[in-house]
C-alpha positions, 0 to 999 in steps of 0.5 A: 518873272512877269511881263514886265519885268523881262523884255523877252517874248514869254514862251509855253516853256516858261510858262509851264516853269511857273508852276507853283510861282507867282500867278500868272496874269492873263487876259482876253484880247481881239484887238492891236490896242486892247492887246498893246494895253494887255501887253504890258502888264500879262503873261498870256494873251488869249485870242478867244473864240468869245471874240464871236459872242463879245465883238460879233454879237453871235449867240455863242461861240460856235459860229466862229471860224477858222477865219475869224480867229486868223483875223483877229490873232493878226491884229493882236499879234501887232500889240504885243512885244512880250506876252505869250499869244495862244489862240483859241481853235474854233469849233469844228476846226480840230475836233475830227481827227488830230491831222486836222487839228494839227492842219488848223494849228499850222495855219493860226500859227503860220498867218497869226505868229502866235506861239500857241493854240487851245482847245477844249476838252480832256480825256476825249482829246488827249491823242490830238494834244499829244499829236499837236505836242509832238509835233511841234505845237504847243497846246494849253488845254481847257477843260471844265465848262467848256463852251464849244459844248454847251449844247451837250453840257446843258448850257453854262453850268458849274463842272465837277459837283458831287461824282462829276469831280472825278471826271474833271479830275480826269480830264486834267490829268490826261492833257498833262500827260498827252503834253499840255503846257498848261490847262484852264480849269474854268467853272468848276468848284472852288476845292476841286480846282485847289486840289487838281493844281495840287496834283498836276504838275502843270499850270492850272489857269482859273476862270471861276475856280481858285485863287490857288490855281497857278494863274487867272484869266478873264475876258477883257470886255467882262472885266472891264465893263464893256460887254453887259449882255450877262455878267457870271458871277466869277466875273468882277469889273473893274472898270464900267466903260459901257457905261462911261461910252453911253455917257460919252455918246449921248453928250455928243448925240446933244452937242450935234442936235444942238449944234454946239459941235464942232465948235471954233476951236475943232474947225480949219481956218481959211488959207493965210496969205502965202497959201498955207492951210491954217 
C-alpha cells in the first residue's frame, strides 16, 4: 500500500500494519501547495515545529508555539486528501503533566484535523504517551536527537554511541509498550537503528539512522535545496531550488532596472469599442 496507490485517507493503524513492509515515505510540509506536491507520493506528512527555524527564521525550534503549529497544520490539512497528518507538540506545550499534553493534543487535532500529534522523548514521557493513547490520541514518538532538548543534549550530536546505546535502546522500547504507533529514530548510529527496528514491534522511521528503519523522513526544505542556512550530513538534496530562486530574482531585479519588465506582452490593452477590457 502506498499513498498513491489507495484513495483512503492513511490512519496510524495502518501505518503501524507496515511494520516490516515496504518503506514508508515521509516528508515535512508547512504549507497547502508543499502539502498538495507531498500528498501525492508520502505516507506521512509531519507538520514539524522546524517550521520555526526553516519558514521563521528562529534559531532553533524552541520558540515555536502552540499557535504557530494550529496555523500552520490548517494550511496543510487543505493539501492533503490521503496522507496521514501528524503534528509536532511544541516545547513547552506537553511536557509538564499528561493532562496537558493531552489538553495541547485535543487542540491541534480539534482546529488542524490531523489524525496525530508527536512528541520528544522516550522513557521520560512514556506515562504521557500512554495517557494520549488511551484516550483516544494517536502518538508517533521520537526519540534519539531530540532537538527540543538540544540545550540539554549539548547541541545537534549523534545519540547512542558506545554505552549511550542502551539508553536509546531503552526509550524505543518504552514508547512502544506506552502505545506509540510508530516512533522516529533520528541521529543515532547506523547499527543501533538496524537492531532497535529489529526489536520492536512498531515502526521505526529514520532521519540520519538506517535504511532499515521501517520508513524514512526528511524536512522537505533540506531535501530540496531551499533552506542552506546548515546541511547535516544525513541530508541529500535532490533538488537546488534556493539556487534556482536566487537566479530567478536577480534576472527579474535586471529586467525591472532595465526596464525590460513588463514588456507588451504582460500589459492590458485600452478598451475596445464596445467597452470590453482587452
Amino acid at each position: 500500500m502506498s499513498a498513491t496507490g489507495d484513495a483512503k485517507a492513511i490512519t496510524p493503524p495502518a501505518i503501524r500494519s507496515r511494520k516490516g513492509q515496504a518503506p514508508l515515505v515521509c516528508l515535512t510540509a508547512y504549507t497547502t501547495p508543499v502539502a498538495r506536491l507531498a500528498d501525492r507520493h508520502c505516507d506521512i506528512v509531519l507538520v514539524g515545529d522546524s517550521v520555526g527555524m526553516i519558514l521563521h527564521g528562529l534559531p532553533s525550534t524552541l520558540g515555536v508555539s502552540l499557535e504557530m503549529m494550529i496555523m500552520h497544520g490548517q494550511a496543510v490539512r487543505r493539501g492533503l486528501q490521503q496522507a496521514l497528518m501528524v503534528v509536532d507538540l511544541p516545547f513547552g506545550s506537553y511536557e509538564e503533566t499528561p493532562q496537558q499534553a493531552f489538553r495541547s493534543a485535543a487542540r491541534i487535532i480539534a482546529e488542524t484535523g490531523c489524525a496525530a500529534v508527536k512528541l520528544e522523548g522516550g522513557q521520560t514521557m512514556a506515562e504521557t504517551i500512554r495517557c494520549l493513547a488511551t484516550r483516544g490520541v494517536p502518538v508517533m514518538a521520537h526519540v534519539g536527537l531530540t532537538p527540543q532538548a538540544v540545550n540539554i543534549s549539548g547541541g545537534y550530536r549523534v545519540q547512542g554511541r558506545g554505552d549511550d546505546a542502551e539508553r536509546i535502546r531503552r526509550d524505543a522500547f518504552a514508547v512502544t509498550e506506552a502505545g506509540a504507533f510508530a516512533v522516529v529514530l533520528e541521529k543515532v548510529p547506523e547499527p543501533l537503528a538496524r537492531r532497535i527496528t529489529a526489536e520492536i514491534a512498531i515502526p521505526t522511521i529514520g532521519i540520519g539512522a538506517s535504511p532499515a528503519c521501517d520508513g524514512q523522513i526528511l524536512v522537505s526544505d533540506d531535501m530540496l535545496g531551499l533552506f542552506t542556512s546548515f546541511r547535516p550530513k544525513f541530508v541529500k538534496r535532490y533538488a537546488e531550488l534556493g539556487d534556482q530562486a536566487e537566479a530567478a530574482i536577480t534576472a527579474y531585479a535586471a529586467d525591472v532596472r532595465q526596464r525590460r519588465f513588463p514588456a507588451a506582452e504582460h500589459l492590458y490593452a485600452n478598451a475596445s469599442k464596445t467597452g470590453a477590457v482587452a
